[in-house]
Each structure stands twice: as structure tokens, then as C-alpha cells.
C-alpha angles and dihedrals in degrees: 000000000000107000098239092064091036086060090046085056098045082064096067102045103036092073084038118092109241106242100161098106100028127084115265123282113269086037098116134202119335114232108240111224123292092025116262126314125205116255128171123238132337114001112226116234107247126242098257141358145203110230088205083060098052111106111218127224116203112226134191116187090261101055089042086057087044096052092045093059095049100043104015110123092217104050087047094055087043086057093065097062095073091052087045091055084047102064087048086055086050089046096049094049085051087084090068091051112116105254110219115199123175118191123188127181145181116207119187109178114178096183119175113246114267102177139027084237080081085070091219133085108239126005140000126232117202124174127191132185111174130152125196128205121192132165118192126184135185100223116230090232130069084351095265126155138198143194137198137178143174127200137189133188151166128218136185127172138170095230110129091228117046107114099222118041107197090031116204122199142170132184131196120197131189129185147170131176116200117191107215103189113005121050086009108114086020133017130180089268091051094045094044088046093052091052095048095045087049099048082044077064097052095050081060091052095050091044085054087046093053083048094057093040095050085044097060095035085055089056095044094050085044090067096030081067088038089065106022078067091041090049093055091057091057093054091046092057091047086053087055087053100054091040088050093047092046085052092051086045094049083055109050095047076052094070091024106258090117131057104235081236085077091057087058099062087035080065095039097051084050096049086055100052085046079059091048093049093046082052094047094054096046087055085047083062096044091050088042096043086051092050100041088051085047097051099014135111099238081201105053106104084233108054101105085043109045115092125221118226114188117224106180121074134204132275132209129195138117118282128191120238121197102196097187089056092038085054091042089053086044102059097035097050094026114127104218104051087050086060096046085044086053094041081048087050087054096048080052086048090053096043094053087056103046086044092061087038089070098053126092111294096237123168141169125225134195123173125183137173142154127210135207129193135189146123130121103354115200116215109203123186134232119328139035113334087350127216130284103259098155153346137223120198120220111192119223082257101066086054102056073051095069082047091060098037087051090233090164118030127166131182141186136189121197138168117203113194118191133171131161127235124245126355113356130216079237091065093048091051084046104062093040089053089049089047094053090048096057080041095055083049093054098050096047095053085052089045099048091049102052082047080064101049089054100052092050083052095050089048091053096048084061107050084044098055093044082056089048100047089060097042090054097045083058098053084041090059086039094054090054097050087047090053091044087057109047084042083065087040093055093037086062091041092247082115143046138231085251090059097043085055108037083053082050093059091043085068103049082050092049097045082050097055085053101047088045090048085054098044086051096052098052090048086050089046091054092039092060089050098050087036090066084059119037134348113293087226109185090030 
């Protein structure tokens, strides 16, 4: 093939994947041997491999982003983060949960007489079995909070004058307590609860952000993969110049029209694009190797072993770019000033608490509770303390009755006020609260600027590389017609072996440039997607 039309054709395959010797897109992923075994964990790469050996999975981008979401390491321990939030907000609202607390006790009290009011010589014996049962609650509203109980017991004595003997009792209590200035619009539960739900918030945002930036790591390997194939073949196809230039020259020192010298630097020229190639494909297995740990199982047995074959190409064309609109959706969607915007809402949080800290400690109390008393009555008769002429027996039952008729009801209303002298701990939260504030605001406009600056230079990355990508296709044209010529230059001895390479080389430079310009203007293209949404951190 004469070497002009072999470098025309070197410009429509070296953007193309190379799909010759590879099963056909859509193929999917060919089984290894033996089907696939569980393993934990990574997978170490073996030793060695075969390349023969090796199954192949066919990826477009889009399947390549799929793929990342569902198997990338980093997505999955991001994911964590919201689950995590969500037990702090459980455990915040804890503090509005009903606390339930039962209490039972035996009390057995053998006490020498003191007085001839115990009605016995010696000693006095009183037993007493009660439980208690008592639930209390803060309320999530108003920050009120209530408690009721209920108690029962049973008493017996040997004391002459105690009217029941077995004494049976029973209390119920009930009591709320209703701040009126301080903890009223915001308590320390409600304040603990808004900042937990908040930062539970935030662990969605940065989960969104993990998801973006894989997302755009998982393009740009993708590409990286694209060209580093493409640039093989063109390496490939610079090796075949300089073999098929070895081979004329060969052959003219064969019937005497070339010096042998000029076979030296023809095999030299060839020993240098071998080099070139050996590079190329090294650079093929570390793009590979970043894209497979990006979209990949760890765990598949085949994950160091499966190749990945691209199937989409890229595809080159102006695009407008509307940079006010780019910078409105930026700063609208992007990841980091929402997280500065929900870490503000939690300074606001903070200050509203403080703020009411520092008000009166006012509270309301009402307290309420009925009684209700039987057992075995004695009925004495006329005197101090009388005689024993008779008993009447009251079940436990008619007691609870006097709890639920209300028989013996007692109630009480309080207000409590409190306020401390001098500087609270309440002020100093406060003006901390009030600095970090102006500080949050600060740092959003900084950041929102900056946001602003990086999406005018992505912008202009794009427009740049489109530039560049022509400019390069047409050095590149301009490269092969240089080479055709001094090939017809050297054919007619008006040239020598040194021009026709170094014009080789000039093309290989040249097809370079334009791969690299490509390359560049795709990257650009993803980056001004993902920069409207978080930082492109690393660039």
C-alpha cells in the first residue's frame, strides 16, 4: 500500500474501537471456565496470564455508569452514611419515647414501743407490700411533659389503734409541667432532633455527591480506555512505516541504489516505534485496570482476568454551551454549597435555641390525684380509744372504686419562675452561634463564587479543545501529505531515508495531538456536566 493512502487510512480507524478479533457488541460477558465461585472480598491479580485466556465483557458508557453504581466500593461505603444519620435521628427522638418504671417493695419494721399510743407493751410489728407503677413522657410539642402513676399497698401493724388492719390503699397521680417562656417554641430534644434530621440531609447529599463523581470518573476512564486503544493503533500503524520502509530499503541496497548505512537508521527507526507499541499497550492494562476497579465486582472470581472491550465511539461535533445557565444550575444542584446551606440551617437551629435559653425559666405546674383506702375497719365503741365492737371488710375493689369515682381528689397549681445573674452559658452559646453564622455566609459566597469561576473555566476548556481538535486534524492532514511527498521525493533520490522518518514521526506526532485534542474535548465535555453538580477535585 503506498504510504500516503496507508496514513488516510490510519485517520478513520485510530478514534474507532478495534472489534475484528472480539466477540460482537451486546455479547456480553463471556463465562471462565468452571462457571463462577464465590470469593470474599478482592480478588488478587495472578502472577501471570494468558491473554488468550482472558474472557471479554463488551461496555458502552452507560453500562459502564450502570455497572459503577451497582459494584463500586466507594458508592457502596457512601451508602452507609445515610443509614448511619438515621439511627442519630432515632436516637434523638428517643428522648420523646414514654418511659415506663415499676417499683415493688416488702417492708418488714419490728420497732420497740415507745408510747402507750402503740397500744402494746414491747415492740411493734408493721408490714408493708406496695408496687408503683408510673409512666412519664416529654411531649414533642411546646416542650411539655407529663407524669402519671398509680400505687397500690398493703399494710398490717400491731398497733392497737390503727383503724384497718390489713390496710389496703391505692393512689392515683397525675402531672404536667408546661414551660411558658423558656423551652417553649424549642427545647434541647427539638433542637437535637433538627440537627440530626439535618445532618441526616447532608449524608444524602454526599451520597449524591459519591454517585456524580463516580460517575464522571467512570466516563473519563471510559475514554481514557477509548484512546489509549486508539493510540495503540496508531502506534501500530507508525511501526508498519517504519517496517515497510526497513523492507524498500532492504531492497534497494539489494540491487545497489542505497548505501547499507541507511538500513541502520531504517532498523533503528523500527526498533523505536516496537518500543512505542510495547509502551502503548502497557498504557491499554493500566486504563483498563482504572476502569475495571471503577465498574467491577471485587469479589467476582474474574475481575483481574476479564477484559473490557469498548463499544461506543466518540463523537465530535459543536455544542453550545450557555455558561449563565451552566453557573445558575451550579449553584443551584451543586453538592458542596448545599452542604454548607444545611450546616447554615443548623447554626440557625442552634441560635434559635440559645436565644430562648436565655429567656425566664417559667413553667407551669398541675398536679392532680385521687386516693382510695379499705381493708379490714374496725368499729370501736364509745371512749378513748373505744372497744372493738365490730369490723367491715372493703375489697381491694371498692377501693380502686373511690379511684374511679373520684371519692378523694386533691389538686394542686404552681408556677415556678427562675433566671440566672449575670452572663449565661446561653449568651456565650449565643454569640458563638451568631459568629458562625456570618462565618457559614462567608464561606458560601467564596464558595459560590469559586463555583462560578469553574464553570467559566470548564466552559472554556470546551470551547478550547473543540478549537484544538480541528486545528490538529488539520496538521494531522497536513503531516500525511508532508510524508507522501517526501516519500516521492525519496522514491526519485531528491530525499533522503532521515526526511522520510522524521516526517514519519511528524505524523505520529501529529495523529497524537489529535487523539489527545479529542480525548481532551470529551473530558471537557463530562467535566462541565459533573462541575454543575459537585467539585471536580483531582481535576
Amino acid at each position: 500500500m503506498n504510504p500516503a493512502t496507508r496514513c488516510a487510512a490510519a485517520l478513520a480507524s485510530c478514534l474507532l474501537v478495534h472489534t475484528a478479533s472480539l466477540p460482537a457488541a451486546g455479547q456480553g460477558l463471556a463465562p471462565a471456565a468452571g462457571g463462577r465461585a464465590p470469593a470474599p472480598g478482592v480478588i488478587l491479580p495472578p502472577p501471570s496470564v494468558q491473554p488468550a485466556a482472558m474472557p471479554t465483557r463488551h461496555l458502552s458508557v452507560d453500562e459502564a455508569v450502570a455497572l459503577a453504581l451497582e459494584n463500586n466500593l466507594g458508592i457502596q461505603s457512601e451508602r452507609y452514611g445515610p443509614q448511619i444519620q438515621d439511627m442519630a435521628v432515632a436516637d434523638a427522638r428517643s428522648v420523646w419515647l414514654p418511659n415506663l418504671t415499676f417499683d415493688a417493695l416488702r417492708d418488714n419494721a419490728v420497732t420497740p414501743s415507745a408510747t402507750f399510743l402503740d397500744g402494746v407493751d414491747t415492740q411493734v410489728i408493721n408490714k408493708l407490700f406496695s408496687n408503683v407503677f408510673t409512666v412519664n413522657q416529654q411531649l414533642p410539642w411546646a416542650g411539655g411533659s407529663y407524669t402519671a402513676g398509680w400505687d397500690g399497698a398493703r399494710r398490717t401493724t400491731t398497733s392497737f389503734f390503727s383503724s384497718f388492719n390489713p390496710a389496703l390503699s391505692s393512689n392515683l397521680r397525675l402531672s404536667y409541667t408546661q414551660p411558658l417562656l423558656r423551652n417553649l417554641p424549642i427545647d434541647a430534644g427539638r433542637q437535637q432532633v433538627a440537627v440530626a434530621t439535618t445532618n441526616r440531609e447532608i449524608a444524602d447529599i454526599g451520597l449524591r455527591q459519591a454517585i456524580a463523581a463516580t460517575e464522571r470518573s467512570v466516563r473519563n476512564g471510559y475514554w481514557d480506555l477509548v484512546f489509549a486503544i486508539a493510540f495503540h493503533e496508531v502506534q501500530r500503524q507508525s511501526l508498519e512505516l517504519a517496517e515497510e520502509s526497513l523492507r524498500n530499503n532492504r531492497a534497494r541496497v539489494e540491487v545497489g541504489t542505497m548505501a547499507p548505512i541507511d538500513i541502520v537508521e531504517a532498523e533503528a527507526e523500527v526498533a523505536r516505534n516496537q518500543e512505542a507499541v510495547i509502551l502503548a499497550e502497557a498504557q491499554i492494562a493500566r486504563a483498563e485496570d482504572v476502569l475495571r476497579t471503577l465498574v467491577l465486582d471485587p469479589a467476582a472470581p474474574d475481575f483481574w482476568t476479564v477484559r473490557l472491550q469498548p463499544t461506543d465511539t466518540p463523537l465530535l461535533g459543536p455544542r453550545r454551551i450557555d455558561v449563565d445557565q451552566a453557573i445558575r444550575s451550579a449553584i443551584g444542584r451543586r453538592t458542596d454549597i448545599d452542604q454548607i446551606r444545611k450546616q447554615i440551617d443548623n447554626t440557625d437551629t442552634n441560635a434559635r435555641f440559645f436565644a430562648n435559653q436565655r429567656l425566664p425559666d417559667v413553667n407551669l405546674h398541675v398536679d392532680y390525684s385521687v386516693a382510695g383506702l379499705g381493708g379490714r375497719r374496725f368499729l370501736r365503741g364509745p371512749g378513748f380509744p373505744g372497744p372493738v365492737i365490730g369490723q367491715q371488710n372493703y375489697a381491694f375493689g371498692e377501693v380502686l372504686g373511690d379511684l374511679l369515682g373520684n371519692d378523694f381528689p386533691s389538686w394542686q397549681v404552681g408556677l415556678t419562675v427562675g433566671y440566672p445573674l449575670g452572663r449565661s452559658t446561653a449568651d456565650a452559646n449565643l454569640a458563638r452561634a451568631r459568629l458562625e453564622r456570618s462565618q457559614a455566609d462567608a464561606r458560601l459566597r467564596e464558595v459560590e463564587i469559586r463555583v462560578a469561576g469553574e464553570v467559566r473555566d470548564v466552559a472554556r476548556r470546551v470551547n478550547t479543545s473543540l478549537q484544538r481538535v480541528e486545528a490538529t486534524r488539520v496538521a494531522r492532514e497536513l503531516a500525511e501529505r508532508r510524508l507522501d511527498a517526501e516519500q516521492r521525493r525519496f522514491e526519485v533520490a531528491l530525499s533522503t531515508s532521515f526526511f522520510v522518518f522524521r516526517a514519519q514521526r511528524d505524523l505520529a506526532v501529529a495523529r497524537n495531538n489529535e487523539l489527545l485534542a479529542t480525548l481532551d474535548y470529551l473530558k471537557a465535555l463530562v467535566d462541565f456536566e459533573a462541575v454543575q453538580e459537585v467539585p471536580l477535585i483531582g481535576g
